[in-house]
C-alpha positions in Angstrom: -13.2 -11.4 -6.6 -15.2 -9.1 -4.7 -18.7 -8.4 -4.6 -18.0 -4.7 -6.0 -20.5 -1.9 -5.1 -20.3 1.5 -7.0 -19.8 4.4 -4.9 -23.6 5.8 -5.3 -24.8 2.0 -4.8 -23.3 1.6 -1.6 -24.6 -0.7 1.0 -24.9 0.3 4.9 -21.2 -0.7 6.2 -18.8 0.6 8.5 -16.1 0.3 6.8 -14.6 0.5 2.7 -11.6 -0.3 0.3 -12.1 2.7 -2.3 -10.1 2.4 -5.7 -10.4 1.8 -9.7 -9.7 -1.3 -9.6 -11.0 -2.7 -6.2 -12.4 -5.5 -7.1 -8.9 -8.0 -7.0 -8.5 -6.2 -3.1 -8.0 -9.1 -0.2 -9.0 -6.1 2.2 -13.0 -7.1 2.9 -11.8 -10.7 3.4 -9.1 -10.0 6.2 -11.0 -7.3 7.9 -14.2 -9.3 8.0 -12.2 -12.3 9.5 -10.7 -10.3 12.3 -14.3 -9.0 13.4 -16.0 -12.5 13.8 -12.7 -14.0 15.3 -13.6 -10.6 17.8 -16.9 -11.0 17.9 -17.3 -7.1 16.4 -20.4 -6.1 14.6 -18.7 -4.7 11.7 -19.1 -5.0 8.1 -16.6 -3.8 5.4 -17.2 -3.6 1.4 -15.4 -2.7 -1.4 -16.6 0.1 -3.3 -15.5 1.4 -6.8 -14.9 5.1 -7.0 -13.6 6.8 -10.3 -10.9 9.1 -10.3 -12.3 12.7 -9.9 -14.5 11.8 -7.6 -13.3 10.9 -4.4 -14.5 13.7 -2.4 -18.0 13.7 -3.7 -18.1 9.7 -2.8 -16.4 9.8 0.5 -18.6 12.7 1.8 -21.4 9.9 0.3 -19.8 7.2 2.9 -19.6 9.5 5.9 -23.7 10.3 5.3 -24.1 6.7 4.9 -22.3 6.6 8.7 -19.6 4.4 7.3 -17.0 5.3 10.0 -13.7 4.5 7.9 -11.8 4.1 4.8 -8.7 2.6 3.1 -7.8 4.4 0.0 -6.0 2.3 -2.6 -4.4 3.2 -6.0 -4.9 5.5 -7.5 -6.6 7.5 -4.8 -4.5 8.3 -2.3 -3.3 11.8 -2.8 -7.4 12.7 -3.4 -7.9 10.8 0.2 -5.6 13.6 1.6 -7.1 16.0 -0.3 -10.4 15.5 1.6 -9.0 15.3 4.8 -10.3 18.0 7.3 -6.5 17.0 9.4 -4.3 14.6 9.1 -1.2 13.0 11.2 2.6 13.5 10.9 3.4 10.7 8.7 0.6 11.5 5.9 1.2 15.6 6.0 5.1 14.4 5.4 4.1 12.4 2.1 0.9 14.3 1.2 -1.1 11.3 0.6 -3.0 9.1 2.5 -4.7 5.4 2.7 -6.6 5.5 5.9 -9.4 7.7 6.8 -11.3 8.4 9.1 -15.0 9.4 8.2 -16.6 10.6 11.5 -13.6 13.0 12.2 -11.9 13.7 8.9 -8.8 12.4 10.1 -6.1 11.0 7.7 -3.2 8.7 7.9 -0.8 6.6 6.4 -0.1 3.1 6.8 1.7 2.0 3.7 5.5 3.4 5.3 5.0 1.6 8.5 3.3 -1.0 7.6 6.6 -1.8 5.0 9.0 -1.5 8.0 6.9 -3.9 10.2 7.0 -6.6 7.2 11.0 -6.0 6.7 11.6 -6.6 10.4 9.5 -9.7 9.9 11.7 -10.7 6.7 15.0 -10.2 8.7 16.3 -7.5 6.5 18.3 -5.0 8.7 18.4 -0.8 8.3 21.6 -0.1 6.3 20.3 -2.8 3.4 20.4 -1.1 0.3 16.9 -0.5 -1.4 15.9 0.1 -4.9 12.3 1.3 -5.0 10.8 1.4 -8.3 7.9 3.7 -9.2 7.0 7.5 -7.8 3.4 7.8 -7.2 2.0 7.8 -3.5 3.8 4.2 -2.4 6.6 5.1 -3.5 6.1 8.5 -1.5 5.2 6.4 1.7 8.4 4.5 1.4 10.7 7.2 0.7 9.4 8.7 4.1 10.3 6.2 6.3 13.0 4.0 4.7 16.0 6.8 5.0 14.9 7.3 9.1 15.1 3.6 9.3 18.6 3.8 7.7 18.0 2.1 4.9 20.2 3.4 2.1 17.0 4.5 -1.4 17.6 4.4 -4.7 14.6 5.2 -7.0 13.7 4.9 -10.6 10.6 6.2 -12.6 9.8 6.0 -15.9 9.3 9.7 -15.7 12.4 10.7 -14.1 11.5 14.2 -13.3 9.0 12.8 -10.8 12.1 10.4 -9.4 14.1 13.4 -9.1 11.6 14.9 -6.8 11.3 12.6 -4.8 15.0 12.2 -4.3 15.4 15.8 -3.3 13.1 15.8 -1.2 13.9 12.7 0.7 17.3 12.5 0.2 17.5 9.5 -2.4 19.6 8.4 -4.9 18.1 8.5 -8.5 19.1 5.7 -10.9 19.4 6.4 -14.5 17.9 2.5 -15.6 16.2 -0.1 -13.2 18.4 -2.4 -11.8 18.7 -5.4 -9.4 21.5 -4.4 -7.7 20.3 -4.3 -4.4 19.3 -6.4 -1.3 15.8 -5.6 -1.4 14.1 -4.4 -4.7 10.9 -2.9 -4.4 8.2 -2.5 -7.3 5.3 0.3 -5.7 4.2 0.7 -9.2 0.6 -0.6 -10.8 1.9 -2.3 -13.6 1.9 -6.1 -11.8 -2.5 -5.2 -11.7 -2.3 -4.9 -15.7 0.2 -8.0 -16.2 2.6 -5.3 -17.7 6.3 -5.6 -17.2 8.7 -3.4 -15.6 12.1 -3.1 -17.6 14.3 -4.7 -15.3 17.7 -6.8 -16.2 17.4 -9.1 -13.1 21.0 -10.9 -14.3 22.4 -7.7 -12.2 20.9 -9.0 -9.2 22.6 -10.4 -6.1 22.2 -14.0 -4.7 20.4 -12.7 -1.5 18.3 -10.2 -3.4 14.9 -10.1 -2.3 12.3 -9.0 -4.9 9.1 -7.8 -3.2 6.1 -6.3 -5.6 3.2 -4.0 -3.5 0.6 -6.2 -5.9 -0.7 -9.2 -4.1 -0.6 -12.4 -6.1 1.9 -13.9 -8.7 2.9 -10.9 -10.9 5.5 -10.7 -14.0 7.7 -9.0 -11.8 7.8 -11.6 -8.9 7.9 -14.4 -11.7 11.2 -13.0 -13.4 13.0 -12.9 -10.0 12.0 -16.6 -8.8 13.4 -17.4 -12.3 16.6 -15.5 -11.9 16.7 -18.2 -8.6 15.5 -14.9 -5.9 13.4 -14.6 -2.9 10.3 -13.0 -3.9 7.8 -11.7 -1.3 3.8 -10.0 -2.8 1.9 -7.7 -0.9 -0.1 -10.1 1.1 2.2 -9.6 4.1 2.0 -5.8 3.5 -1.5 -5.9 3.3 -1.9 -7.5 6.8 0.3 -5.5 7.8 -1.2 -2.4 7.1 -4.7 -3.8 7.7 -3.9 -4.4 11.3 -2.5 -0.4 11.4 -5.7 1.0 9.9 -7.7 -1.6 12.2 -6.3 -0.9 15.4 -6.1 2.9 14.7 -10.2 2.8 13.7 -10.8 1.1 16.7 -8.0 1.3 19.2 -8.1 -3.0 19.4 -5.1 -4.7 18.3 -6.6 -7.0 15.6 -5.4 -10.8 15.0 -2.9 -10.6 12.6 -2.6 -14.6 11.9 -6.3 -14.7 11.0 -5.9 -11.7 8.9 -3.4 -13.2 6.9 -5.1 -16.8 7.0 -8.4 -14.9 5.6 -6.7 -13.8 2.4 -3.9 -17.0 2.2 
């Protein structure tokens, strides 16, 4: 765990994980590992903000001079909602998980990010993709999965909020959960609460890979290694959108291997 700071306790830093939790975040960890391995002068917290008050906390940060932020659940669509501009890929989704504080700028790193860790896990466009959840993940995936030609399916609890996301990215919506895919994708929090998802993993494939956005051993990663499936947490994810929101903060490509050694 984090040393956690609360939003009007913040220390002097450069740079901040905001959410509610933040405490189980990996983020401080990598980022400070790739500044010593660069010999940068950089520090970078994690700091609780509750819902409601993003703006008020991150307009706190920028007077502080922190220079940027990651926004994690559940504040990314409050993130964008601050943001004086923002880039293609976060006006497309309307949320975003990477500011930056001196400019207002806003972007997204979650969608790429995802694509950068399937290209590392060898599974090709045209794979069929079951993403589970509709908040602002899900959002970032449904984005850039369909230009990759991937082929989406999507189930929420709340279907409405499926179907809207289907129309407007051009997904299919599935009645009931289901394994039935190559790649099965859980975007929502329940794996932070050690709640389940409803899924029937006997539908699944042999070559089925389950991957859950939550870092660590969740319920959901545990019932697909049971069902004898390649399961994959958010750690590579994490890196990989770590190294996005470093290298667009401070135009340096970080060190990815010590990133993901920092948090291993």
């Amino acid at each position: 765990m984090n040393e956690v700071y609360e939003w009007r306790d913040a220390p002097a830093a450069d740079f901040a994980v905001i959410g509610d939790p933040v405490a189980h975040s990996l983020s401080p960890r990598m980022h400070e590992a790739a500044y010593e391995a660069l010999g940068l002068p950089y520090r970078y917290v994690a700091v609780r903000v509750p819902a409601g008050e993003v703006r008020e906390a991150l307009d706190y940060l920028a007077s502080l001079g922190y220079r940027g932020v990651n926004a994690t659940i559940p504040h990314k669509r409050e993130a964008m909602e601050w943001a004086r501009d923002a880039d293609e890929i976060a006006r497309s989704i309307g949320v975003a998980n990477t500011l930056d504080l001196t400019s207002g700028r806003a972007t997204n790193t979650d969608g790429p990010g995802f694509l950068d860790t399937l290209s590392d896990l060898r599974i090709v466009s045209t794979a069929e993709v079951t993403v589970l959840g509709a908040g602002g993940t899900a959002r970032a995936l449904a984005a850039v999965l369909p230009k990759a030609m991937y082929r989406v399916k999507i189930w929420n609890r709340t279907r409405v909020r499926a179907q809207e996301l289907a129309s407007e990215f051009g997904l299919t919506v599935l009645d009931e959960p289901t394994a039935d895919a190559d790649l099965v994708v859980n975007t929502t929090s329940v794996g932070l609460h050690g709640e389940r998802v409803p899924l029937d993993w006997s539908s699944a494939r042999e070559s089925t890979v389950a991957y859950d956005m939550v870092y660590g051993q969740t319920r959901f990663l545990e019932e697909a290694a049971r069902q004898g499936l390649s399961t994959v947490d958010g750690k590579p994810l994490l890196v990989a959108q770590g190294a996005r929101s470093f290298a667009w903060w401070l135009e340096i490509d970080p060190p990815r291997s010590v990133m993901m050694k920092a948090i291993q």
